[in-house]
mmCIF file as Biopython writes it, N, C-alpha, C and O atoms, coordinates in Angstrom:
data_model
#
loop_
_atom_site.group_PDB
_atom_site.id
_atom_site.type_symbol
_atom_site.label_atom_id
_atom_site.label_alt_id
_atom_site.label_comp_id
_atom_site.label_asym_id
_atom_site.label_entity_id
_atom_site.label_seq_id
_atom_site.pdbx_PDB_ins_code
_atom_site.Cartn_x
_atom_site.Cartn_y
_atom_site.Cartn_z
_atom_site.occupancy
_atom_site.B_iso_or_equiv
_atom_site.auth_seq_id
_atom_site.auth_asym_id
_atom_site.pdbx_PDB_model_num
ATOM 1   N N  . UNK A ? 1  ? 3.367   15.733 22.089  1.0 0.0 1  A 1 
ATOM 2   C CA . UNK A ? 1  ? 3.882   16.729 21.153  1.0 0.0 1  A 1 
ATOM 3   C C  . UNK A ? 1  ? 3.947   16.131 19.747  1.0 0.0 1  A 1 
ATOM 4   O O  . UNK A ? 1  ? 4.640   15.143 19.502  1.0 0.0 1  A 1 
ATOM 5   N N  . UNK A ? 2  ? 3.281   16.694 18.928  1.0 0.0 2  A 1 
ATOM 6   C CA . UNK A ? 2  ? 3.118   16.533 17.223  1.0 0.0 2  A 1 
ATOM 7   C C  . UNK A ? 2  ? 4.876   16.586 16.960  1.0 0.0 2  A 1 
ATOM 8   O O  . UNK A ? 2  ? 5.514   17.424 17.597  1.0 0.0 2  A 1 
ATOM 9   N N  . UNK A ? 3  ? 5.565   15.699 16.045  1.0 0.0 3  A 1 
ATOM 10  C CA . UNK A ? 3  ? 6.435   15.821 15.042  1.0 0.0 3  A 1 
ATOM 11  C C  . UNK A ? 3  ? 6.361   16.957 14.083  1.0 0.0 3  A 1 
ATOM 12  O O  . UNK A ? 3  ? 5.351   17.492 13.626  1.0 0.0 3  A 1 
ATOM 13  N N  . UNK A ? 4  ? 7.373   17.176 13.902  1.0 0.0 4  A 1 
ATOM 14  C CA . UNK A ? 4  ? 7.425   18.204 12.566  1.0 0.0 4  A 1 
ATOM 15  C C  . UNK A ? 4  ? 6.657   17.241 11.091  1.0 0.0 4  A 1 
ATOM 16  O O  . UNK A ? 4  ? 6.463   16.084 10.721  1.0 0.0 4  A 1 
ATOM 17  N N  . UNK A ? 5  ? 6.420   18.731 10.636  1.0 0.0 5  A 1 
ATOM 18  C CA . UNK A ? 5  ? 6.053   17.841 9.452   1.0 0.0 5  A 1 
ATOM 19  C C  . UNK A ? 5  ? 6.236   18.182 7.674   1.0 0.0 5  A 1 
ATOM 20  O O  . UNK A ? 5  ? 5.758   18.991 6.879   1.0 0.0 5  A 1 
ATOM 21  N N  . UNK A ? 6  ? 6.793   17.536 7.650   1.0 0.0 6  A 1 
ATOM 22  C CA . UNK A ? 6  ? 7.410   17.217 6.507   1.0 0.0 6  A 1 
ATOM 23  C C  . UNK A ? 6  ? 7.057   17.174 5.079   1.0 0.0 6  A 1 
ATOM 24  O O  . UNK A ? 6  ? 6.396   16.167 4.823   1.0 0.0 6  A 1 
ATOM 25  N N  . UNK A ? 7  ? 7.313   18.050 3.907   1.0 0.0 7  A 1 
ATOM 26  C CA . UNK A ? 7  ? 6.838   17.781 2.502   1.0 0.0 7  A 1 
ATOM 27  C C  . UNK A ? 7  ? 8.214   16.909 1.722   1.0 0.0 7  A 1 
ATOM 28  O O  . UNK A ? 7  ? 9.435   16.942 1.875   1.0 0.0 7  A 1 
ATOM 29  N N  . UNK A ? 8  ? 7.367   16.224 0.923   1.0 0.0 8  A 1 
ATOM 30  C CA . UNK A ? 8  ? 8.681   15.983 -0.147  1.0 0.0 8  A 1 
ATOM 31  C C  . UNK A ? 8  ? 7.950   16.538 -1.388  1.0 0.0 8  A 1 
ATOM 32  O O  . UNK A ? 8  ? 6.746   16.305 -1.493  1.0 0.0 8  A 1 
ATOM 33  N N  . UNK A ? 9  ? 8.752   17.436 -2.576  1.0 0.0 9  A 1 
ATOM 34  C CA . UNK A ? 9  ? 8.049   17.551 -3.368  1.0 0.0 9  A 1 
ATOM 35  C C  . UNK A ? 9  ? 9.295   17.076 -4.581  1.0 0.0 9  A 1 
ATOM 36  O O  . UNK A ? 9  ? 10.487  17.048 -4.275  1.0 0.0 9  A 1 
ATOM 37  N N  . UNK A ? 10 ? 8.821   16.743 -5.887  1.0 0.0 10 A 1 
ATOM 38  C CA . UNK A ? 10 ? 9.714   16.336 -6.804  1.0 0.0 10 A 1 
ATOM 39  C C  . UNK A ? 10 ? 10.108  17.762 -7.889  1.0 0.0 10 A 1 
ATOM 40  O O  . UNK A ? 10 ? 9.082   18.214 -8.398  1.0 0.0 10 A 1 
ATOM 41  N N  . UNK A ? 11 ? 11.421  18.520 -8.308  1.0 0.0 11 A 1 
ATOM 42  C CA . UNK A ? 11 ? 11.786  19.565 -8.958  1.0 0.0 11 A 1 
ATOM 43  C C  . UNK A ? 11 ? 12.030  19.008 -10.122 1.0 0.0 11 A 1 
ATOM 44  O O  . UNK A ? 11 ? 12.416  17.841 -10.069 1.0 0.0 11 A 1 
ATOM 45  N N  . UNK A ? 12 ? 11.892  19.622 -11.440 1.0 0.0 12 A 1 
ATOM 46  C CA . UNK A ? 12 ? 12.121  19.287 -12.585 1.0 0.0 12 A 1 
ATOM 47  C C  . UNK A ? 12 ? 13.234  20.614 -12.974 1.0 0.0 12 A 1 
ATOM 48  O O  . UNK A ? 12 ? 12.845  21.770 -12.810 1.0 0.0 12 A 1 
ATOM 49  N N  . UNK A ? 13 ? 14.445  20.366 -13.426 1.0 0.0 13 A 1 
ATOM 50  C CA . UNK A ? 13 ? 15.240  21.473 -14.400 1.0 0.0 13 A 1 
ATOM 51  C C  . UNK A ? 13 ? 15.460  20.583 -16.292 1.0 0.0 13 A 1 
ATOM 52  O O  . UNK A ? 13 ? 15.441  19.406 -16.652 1.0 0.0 13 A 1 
ATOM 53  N N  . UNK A ? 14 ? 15.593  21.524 -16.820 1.0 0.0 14 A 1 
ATOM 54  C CA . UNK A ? 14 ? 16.005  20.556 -18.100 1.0 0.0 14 A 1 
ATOM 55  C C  . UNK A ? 14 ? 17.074  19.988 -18.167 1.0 0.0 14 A 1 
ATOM 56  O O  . UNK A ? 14 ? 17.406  19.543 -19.266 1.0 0.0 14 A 1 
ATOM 57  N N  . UNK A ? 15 ? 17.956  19.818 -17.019 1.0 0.0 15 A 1 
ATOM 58  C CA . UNK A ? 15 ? 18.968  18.729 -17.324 1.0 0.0 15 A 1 
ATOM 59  C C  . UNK A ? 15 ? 18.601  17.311 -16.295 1.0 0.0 15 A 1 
ATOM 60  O O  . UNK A ? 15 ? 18.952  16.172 -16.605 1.0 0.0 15 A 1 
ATOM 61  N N  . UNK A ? 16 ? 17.806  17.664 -14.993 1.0 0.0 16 A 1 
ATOM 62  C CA . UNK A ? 16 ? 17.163  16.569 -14.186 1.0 0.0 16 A 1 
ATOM 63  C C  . UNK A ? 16 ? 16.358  17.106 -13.125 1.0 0.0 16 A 1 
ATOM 64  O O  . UNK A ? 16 ? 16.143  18.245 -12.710 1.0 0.0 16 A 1 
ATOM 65  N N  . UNK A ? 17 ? 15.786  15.382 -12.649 1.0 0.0 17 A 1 
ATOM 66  C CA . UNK A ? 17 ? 15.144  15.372 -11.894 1.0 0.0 17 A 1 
ATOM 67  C C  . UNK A ? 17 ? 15.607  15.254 -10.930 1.0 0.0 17 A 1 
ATOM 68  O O  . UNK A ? 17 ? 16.707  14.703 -10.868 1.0 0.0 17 A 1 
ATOM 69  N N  . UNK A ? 18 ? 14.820  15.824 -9.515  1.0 0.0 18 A 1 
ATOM 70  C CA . UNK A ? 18 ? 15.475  15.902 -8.085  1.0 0.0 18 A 1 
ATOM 71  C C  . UNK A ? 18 ? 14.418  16.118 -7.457  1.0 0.0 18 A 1 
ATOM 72  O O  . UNK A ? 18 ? 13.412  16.513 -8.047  1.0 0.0 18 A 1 
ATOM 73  N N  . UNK A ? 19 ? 14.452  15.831 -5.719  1.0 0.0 19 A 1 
ATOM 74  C CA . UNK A ? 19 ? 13.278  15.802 -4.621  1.0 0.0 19 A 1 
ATOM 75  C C  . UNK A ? 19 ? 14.045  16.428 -3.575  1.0 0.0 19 A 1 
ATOM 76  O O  . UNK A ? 19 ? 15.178  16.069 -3.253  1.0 0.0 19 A 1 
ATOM 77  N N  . UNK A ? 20 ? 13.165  17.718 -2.864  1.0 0.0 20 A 1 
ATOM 78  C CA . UNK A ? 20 ? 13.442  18.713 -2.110  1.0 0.0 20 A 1 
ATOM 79  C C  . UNK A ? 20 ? 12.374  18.475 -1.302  1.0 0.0 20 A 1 
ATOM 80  O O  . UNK A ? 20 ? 11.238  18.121 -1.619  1.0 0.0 20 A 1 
ATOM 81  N N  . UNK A ? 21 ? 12.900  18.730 -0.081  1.0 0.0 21 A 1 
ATOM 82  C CA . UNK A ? 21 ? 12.236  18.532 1.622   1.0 0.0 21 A 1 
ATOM 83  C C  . UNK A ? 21 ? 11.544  20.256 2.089   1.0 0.0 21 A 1 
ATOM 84  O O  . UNK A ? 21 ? 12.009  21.340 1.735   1.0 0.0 21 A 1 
ATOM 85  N N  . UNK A ? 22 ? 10.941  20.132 2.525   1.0 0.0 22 A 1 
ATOM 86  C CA . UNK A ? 22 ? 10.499  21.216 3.721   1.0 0.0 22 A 1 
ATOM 87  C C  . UNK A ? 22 ? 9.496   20.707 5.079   1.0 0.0 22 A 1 
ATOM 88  O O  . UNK A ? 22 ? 8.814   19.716 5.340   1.0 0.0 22 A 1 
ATOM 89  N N  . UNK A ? 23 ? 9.756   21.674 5.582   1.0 0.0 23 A 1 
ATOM 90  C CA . UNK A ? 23 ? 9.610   20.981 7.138   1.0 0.0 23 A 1 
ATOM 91  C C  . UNK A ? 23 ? 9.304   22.288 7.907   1.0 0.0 23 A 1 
ATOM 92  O O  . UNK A ? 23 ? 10.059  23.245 8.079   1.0 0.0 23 A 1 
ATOM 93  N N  . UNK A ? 24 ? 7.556   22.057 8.494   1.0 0.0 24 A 1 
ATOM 94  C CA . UNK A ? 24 ? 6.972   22.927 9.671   1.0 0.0 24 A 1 
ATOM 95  C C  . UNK A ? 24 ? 7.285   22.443 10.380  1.0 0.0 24 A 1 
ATOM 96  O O  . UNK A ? 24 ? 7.353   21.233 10.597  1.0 0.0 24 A 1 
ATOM 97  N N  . UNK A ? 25 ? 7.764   23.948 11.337  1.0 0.0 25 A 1 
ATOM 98  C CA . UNK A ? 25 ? 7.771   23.615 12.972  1.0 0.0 25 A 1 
ATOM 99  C C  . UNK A ? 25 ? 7.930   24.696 13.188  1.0 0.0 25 A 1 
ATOM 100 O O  . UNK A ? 25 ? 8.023   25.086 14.352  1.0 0.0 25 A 1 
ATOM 101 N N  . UNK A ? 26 ? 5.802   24.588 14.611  1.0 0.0 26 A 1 
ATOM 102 C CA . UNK A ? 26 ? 5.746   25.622 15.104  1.0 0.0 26 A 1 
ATOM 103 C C  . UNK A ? 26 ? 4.746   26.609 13.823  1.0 0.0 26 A 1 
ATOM 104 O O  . UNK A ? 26 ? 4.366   27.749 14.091  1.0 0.0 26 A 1 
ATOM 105 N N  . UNK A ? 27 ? 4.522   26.120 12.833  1.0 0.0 27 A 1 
ATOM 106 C CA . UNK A ? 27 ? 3.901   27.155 12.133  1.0 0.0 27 A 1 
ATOM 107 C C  . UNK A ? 27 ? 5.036   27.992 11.030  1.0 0.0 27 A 1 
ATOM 108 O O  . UNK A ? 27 ? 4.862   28.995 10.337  1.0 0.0 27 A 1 
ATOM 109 N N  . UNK A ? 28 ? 5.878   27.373 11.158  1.0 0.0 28 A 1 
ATOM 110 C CA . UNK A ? 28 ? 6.920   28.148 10.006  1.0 0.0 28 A 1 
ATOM 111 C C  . UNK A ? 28 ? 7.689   27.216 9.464   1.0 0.0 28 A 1 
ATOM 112 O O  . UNK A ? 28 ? 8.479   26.647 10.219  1.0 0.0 28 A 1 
ATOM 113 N N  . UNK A ? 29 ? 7.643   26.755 7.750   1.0 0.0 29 A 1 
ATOM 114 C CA . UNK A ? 29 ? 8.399   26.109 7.151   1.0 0.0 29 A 1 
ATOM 115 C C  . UNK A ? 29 ? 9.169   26.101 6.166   1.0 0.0 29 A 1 
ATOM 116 O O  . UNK A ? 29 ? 9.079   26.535 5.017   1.0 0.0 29 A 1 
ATOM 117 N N  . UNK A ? 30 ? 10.255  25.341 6.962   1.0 0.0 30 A 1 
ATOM 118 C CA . UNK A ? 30 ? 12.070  25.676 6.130   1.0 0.0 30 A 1 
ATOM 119 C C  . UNK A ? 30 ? 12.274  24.728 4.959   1.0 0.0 30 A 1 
ATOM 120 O O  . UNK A ? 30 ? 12.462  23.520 5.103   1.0 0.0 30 A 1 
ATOM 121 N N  . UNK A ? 31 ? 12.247  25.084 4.301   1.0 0.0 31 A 1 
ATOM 122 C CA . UNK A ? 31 ? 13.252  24.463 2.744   1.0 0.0 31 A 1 
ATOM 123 C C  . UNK A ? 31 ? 14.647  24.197 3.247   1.0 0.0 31 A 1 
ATOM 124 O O  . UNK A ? 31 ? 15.403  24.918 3.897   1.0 0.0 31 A 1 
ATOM 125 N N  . UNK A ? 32 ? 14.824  22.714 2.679   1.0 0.0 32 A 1 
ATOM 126 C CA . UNK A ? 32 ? 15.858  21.747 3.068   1.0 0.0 32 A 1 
ATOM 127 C C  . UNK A ? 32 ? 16.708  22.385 1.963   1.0 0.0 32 A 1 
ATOM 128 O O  . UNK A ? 32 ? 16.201  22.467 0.844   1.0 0.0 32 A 1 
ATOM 129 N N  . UNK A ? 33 ? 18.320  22.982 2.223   1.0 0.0 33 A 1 
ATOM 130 C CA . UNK A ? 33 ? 18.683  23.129 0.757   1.0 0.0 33 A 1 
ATOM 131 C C  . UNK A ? 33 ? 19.037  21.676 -0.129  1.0 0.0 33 A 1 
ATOM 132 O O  . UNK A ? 33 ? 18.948  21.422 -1.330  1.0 0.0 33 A 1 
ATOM 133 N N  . UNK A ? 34 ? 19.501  20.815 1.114   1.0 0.0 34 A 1 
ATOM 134 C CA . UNK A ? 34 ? 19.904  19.131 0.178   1.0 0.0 34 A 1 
ATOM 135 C C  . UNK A ? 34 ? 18.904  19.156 -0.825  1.0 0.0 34 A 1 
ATOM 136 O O  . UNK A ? 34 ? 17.729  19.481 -0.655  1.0 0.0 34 A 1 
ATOM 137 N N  . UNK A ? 35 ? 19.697  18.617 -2.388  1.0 0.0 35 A 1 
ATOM 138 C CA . UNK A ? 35 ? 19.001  18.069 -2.816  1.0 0.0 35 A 1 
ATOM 139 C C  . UNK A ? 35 ? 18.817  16.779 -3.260  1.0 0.0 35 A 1 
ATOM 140 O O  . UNK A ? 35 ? 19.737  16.532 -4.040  1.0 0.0 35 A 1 
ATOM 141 N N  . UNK A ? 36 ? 17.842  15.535 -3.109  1.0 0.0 36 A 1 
ATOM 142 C CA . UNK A ? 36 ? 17.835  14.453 -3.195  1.0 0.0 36 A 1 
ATOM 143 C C  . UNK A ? 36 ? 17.540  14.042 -4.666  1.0 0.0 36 A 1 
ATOM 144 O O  . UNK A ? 36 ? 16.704  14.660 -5.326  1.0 0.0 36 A 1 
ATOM 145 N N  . UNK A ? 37 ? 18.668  12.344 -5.477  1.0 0.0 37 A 1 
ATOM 146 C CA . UNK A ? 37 ? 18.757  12.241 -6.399  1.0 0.0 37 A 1 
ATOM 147 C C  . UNK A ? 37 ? 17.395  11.064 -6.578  1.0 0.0 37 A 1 
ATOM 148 O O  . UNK A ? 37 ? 17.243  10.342 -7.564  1.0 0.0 37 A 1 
ATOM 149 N N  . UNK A ? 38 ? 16.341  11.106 -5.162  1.0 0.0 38 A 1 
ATOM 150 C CA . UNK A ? 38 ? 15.209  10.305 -5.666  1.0 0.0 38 A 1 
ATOM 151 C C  . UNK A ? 38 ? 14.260  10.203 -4.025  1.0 0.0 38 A 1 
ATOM 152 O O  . UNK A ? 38 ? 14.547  10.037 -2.839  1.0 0.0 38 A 1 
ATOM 153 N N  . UNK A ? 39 ? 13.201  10.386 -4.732  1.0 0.0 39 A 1 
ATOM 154 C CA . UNK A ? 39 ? 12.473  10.400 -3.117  1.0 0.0 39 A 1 
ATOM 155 C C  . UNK A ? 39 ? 12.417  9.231  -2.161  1.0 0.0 39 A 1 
ATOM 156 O O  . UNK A ? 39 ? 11.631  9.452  -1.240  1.0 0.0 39 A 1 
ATOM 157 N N  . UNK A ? 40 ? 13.061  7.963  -2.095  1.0 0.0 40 A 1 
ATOM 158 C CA . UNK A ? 40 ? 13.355  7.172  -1.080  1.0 0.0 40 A 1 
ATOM 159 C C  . UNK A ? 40 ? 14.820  7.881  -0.436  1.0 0.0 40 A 1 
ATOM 160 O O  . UNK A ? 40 ? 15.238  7.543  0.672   1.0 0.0 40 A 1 
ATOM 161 N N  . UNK A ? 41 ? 15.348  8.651  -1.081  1.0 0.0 41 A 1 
ATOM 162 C CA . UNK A ? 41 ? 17.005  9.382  0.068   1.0 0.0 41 A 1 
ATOM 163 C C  . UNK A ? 41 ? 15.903  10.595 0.188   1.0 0.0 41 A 1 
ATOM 164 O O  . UNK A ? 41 ? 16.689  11.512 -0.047  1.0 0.0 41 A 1 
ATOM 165 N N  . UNK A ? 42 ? 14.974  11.079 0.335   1.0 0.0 42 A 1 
ATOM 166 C CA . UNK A ? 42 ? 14.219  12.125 0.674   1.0 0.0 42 A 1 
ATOM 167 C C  . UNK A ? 42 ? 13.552  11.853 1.563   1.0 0.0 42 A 1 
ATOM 168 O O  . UNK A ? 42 ? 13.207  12.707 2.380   1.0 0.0 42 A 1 
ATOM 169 N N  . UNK A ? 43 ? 13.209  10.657 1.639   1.0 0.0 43 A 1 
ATOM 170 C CA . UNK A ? 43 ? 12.298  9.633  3.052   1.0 0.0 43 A 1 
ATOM 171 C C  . UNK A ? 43 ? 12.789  9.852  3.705   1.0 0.0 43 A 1 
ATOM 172 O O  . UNK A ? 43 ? 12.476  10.495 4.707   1.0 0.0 43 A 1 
ATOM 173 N N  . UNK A ? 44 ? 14.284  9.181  3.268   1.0 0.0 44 A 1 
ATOM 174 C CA . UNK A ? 44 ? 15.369  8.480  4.321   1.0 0.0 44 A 1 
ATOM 175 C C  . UNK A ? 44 ? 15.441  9.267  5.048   1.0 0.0 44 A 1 
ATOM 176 O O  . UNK A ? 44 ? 15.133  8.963  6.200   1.0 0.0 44 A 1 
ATOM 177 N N  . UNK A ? 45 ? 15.931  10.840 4.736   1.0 0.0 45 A 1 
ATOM 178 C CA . UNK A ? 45 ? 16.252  12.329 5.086   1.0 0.0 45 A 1 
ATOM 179 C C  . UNK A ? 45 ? 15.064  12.235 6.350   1.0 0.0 45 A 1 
ATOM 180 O O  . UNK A ? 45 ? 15.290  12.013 7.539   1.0 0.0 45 A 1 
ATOM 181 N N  . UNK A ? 46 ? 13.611  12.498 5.633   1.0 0.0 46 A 1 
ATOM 182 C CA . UNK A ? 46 ? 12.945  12.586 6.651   1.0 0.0 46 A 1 
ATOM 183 C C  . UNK A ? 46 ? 12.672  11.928 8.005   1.0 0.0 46 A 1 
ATOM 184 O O  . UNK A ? 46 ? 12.373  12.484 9.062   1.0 0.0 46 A 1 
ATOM 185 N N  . UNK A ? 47 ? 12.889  10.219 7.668   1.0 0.0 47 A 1 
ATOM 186 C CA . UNK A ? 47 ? 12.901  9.374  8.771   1.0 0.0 47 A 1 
ATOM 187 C C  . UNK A ? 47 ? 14.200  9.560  9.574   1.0 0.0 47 A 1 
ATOM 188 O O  . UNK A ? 47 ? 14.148  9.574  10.804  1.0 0.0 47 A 1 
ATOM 189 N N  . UNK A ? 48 ? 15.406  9.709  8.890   1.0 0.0 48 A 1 
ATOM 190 C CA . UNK A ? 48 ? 16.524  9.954  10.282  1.0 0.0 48 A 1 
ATOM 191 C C  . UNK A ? 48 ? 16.317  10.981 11.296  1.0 0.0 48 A 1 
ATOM 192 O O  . UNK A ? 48 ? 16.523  10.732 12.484  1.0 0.0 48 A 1 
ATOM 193 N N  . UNK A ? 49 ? 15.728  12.687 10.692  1.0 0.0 49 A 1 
ATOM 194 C CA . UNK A ? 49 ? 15.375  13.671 11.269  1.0 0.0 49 A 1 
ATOM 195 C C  . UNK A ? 49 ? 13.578  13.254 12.416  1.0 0.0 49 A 1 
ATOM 196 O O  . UNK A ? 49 ? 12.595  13.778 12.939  1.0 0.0 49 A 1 
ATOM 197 N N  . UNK A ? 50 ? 14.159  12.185 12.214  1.0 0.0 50 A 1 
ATOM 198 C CA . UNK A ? 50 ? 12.319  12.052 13.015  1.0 0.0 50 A 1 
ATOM 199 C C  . UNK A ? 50 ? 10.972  12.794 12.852  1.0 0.0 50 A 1 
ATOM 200 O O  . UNK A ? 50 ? 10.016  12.808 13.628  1.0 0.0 50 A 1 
ATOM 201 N N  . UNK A ? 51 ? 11.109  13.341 11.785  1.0 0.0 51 A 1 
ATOM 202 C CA . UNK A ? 51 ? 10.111  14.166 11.270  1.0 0.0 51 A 1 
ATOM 203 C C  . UNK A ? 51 ? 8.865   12.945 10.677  1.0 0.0 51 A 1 
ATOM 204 O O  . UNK A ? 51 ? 9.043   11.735 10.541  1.0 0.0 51 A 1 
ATOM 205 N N  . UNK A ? 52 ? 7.654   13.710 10.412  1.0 0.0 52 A 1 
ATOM 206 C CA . UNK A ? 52 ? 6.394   12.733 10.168  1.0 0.0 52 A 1 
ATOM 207 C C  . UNK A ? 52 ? 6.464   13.345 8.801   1.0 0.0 52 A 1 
ATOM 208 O O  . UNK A ? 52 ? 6.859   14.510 8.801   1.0 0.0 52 A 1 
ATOM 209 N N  . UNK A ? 53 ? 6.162   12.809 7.606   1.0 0.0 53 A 1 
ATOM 210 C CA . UNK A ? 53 ? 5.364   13.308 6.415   1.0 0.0 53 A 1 
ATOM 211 C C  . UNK A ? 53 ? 4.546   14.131 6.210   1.0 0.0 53 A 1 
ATOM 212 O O  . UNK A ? 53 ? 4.667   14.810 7.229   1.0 0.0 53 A 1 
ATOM 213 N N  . UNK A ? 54 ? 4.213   14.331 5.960   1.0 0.0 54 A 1 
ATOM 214 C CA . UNK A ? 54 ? 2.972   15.892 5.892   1.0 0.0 54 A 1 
ATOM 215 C C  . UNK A ? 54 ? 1.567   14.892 4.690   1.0 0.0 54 A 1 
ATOM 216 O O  . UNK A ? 54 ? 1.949   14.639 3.547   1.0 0.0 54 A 1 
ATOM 217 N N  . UNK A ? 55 ? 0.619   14.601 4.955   1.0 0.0 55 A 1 
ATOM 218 C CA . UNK A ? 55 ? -0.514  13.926 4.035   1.0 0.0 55 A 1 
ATOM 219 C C  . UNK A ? 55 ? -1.164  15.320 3.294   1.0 0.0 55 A 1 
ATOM 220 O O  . UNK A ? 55 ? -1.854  16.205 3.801   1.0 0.0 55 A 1 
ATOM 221 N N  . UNK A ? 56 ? -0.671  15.167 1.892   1.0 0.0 56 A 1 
ATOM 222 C CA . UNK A ? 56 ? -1.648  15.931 1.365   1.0 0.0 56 A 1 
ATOM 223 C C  . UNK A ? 56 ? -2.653  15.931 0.802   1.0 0.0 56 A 1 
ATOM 224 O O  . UNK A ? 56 ? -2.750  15.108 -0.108  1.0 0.0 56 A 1 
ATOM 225 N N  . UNK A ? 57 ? -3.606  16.661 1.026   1.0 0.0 57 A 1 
ATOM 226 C CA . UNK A ? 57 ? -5.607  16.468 0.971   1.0 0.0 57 A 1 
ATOM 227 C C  . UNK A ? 57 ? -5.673  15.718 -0.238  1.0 0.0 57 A 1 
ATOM 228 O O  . UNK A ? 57 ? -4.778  15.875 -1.069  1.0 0.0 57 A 1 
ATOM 229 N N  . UNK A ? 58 ? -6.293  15.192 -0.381  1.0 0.0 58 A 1 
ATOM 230 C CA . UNK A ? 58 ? -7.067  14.264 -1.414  1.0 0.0 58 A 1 
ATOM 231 C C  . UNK A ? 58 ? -7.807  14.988 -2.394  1.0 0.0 58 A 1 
ATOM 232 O O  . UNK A ? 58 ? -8.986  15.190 -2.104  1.0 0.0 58 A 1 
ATOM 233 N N  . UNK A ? 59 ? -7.282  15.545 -3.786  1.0 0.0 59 A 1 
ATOM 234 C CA . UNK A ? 59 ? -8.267  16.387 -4.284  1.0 0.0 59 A 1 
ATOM 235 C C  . UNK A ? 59 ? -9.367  15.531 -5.333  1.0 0.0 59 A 1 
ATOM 236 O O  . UNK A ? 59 ? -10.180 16.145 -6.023  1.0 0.0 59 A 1 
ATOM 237 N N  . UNK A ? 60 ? -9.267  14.146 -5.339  1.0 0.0 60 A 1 
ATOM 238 C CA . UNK A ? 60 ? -10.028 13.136 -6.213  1.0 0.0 60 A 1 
ATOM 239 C C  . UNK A ? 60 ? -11.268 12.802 -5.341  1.0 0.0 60 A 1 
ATOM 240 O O  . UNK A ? 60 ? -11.137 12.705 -4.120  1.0 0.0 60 A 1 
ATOM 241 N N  . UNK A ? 61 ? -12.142 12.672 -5.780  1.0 0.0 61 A 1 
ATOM 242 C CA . UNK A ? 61 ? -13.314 11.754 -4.759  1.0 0.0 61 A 1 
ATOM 243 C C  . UNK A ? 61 ? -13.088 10.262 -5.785  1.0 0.0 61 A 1 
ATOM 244 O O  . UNK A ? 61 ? -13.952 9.386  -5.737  1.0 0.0 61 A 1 
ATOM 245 N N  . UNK A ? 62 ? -12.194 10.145 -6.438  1.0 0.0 62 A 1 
ATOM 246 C CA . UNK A ? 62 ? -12.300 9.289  -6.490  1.0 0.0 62 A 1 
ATOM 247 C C  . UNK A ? 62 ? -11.354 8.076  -5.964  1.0 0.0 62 A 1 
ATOM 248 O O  . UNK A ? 62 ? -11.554 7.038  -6.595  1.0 0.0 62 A 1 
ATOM 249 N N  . UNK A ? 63 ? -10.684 8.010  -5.272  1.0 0.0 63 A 1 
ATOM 250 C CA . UNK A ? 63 ? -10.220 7.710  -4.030  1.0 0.0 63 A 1 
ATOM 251 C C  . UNK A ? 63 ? -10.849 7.352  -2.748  1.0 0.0 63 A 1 
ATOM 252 O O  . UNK A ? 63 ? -10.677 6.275  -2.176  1.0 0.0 63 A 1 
ATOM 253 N N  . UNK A ? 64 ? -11.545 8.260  -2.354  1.0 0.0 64 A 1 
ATOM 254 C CA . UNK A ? 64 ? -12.420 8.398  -1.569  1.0 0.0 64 A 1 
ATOM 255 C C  . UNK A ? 64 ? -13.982 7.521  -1.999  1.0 0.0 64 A 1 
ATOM 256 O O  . UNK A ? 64 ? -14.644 7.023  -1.088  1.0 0.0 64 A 1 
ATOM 257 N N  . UNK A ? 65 ? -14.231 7.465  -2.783  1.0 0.0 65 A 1 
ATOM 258 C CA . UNK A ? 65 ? -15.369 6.211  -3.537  1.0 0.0 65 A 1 
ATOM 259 C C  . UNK A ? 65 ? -15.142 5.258  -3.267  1.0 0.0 65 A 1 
ATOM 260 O O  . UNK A ? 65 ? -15.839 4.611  -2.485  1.0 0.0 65 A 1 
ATOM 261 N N  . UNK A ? 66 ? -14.034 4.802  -3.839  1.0 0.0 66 A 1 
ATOM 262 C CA . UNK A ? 66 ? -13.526 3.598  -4.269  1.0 0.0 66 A 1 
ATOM 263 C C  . UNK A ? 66 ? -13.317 2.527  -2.632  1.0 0.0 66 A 1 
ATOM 264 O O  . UNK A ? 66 ? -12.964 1.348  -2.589  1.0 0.0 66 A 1 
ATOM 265 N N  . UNK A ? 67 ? -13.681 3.453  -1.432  1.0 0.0 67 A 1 
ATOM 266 C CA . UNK A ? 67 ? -13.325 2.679  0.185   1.0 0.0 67 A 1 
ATOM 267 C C  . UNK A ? 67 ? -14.927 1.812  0.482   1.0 0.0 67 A 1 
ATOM 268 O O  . UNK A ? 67 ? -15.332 0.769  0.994   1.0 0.0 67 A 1 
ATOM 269 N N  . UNK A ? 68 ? -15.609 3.377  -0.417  1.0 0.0 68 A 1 
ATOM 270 C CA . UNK A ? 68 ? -17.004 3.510  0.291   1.0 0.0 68 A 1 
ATOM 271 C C  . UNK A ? 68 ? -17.406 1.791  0.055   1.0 0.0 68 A 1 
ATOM 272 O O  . UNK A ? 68 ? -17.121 0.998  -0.843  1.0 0.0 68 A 1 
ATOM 273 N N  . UNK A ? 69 ? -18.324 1.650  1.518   1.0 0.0 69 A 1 
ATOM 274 C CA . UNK A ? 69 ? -18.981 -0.092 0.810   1.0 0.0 69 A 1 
ATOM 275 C C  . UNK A ? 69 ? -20.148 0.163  0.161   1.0 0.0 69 A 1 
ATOM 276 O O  . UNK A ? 69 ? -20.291 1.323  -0.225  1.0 0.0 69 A 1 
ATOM 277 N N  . UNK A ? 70 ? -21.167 -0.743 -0.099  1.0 0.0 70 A 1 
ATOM 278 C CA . UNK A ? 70 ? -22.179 -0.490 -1.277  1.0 0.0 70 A 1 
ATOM 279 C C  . UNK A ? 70 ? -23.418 -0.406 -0.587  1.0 0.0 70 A 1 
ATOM 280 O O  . UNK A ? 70 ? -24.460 -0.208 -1.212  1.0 0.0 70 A 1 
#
């Protein structure tokens, strides 16, 4: 059985910065209301809940170049 899986994304307001969780499971995903004062207590969040990270796609090839061998 797959782990849930997990976004962290970072919120900007004009008085600060903060990192908010969401989390599929099952095909439907919930917004964490906590909000975290930095994305290592947003990890943390995620690693106590045993949840996996969520990898998001790679929109650079250049990333993807940079493995390739010659």
């Amino acid at each position: 059985m797959m782990k849930p899986q997990a976004s962290i994304k970072q919120q900007q307001t004009e008085q600060q910065s903060y990192f908010t969780v969401s989390v599929e499971v099952d095909g439907d995903t919930k917004d964490i209301e906590t909000q975290f004062s930095s994305f290592q207590h947003a990890l943390d969040f995620v690693m106590e809940n045993d949840w996996q990270v969520k990898r998001e796609p790679v929109r650079s090839s250049h990333v993807e170049m940079r493995f390739l061998k010659p």
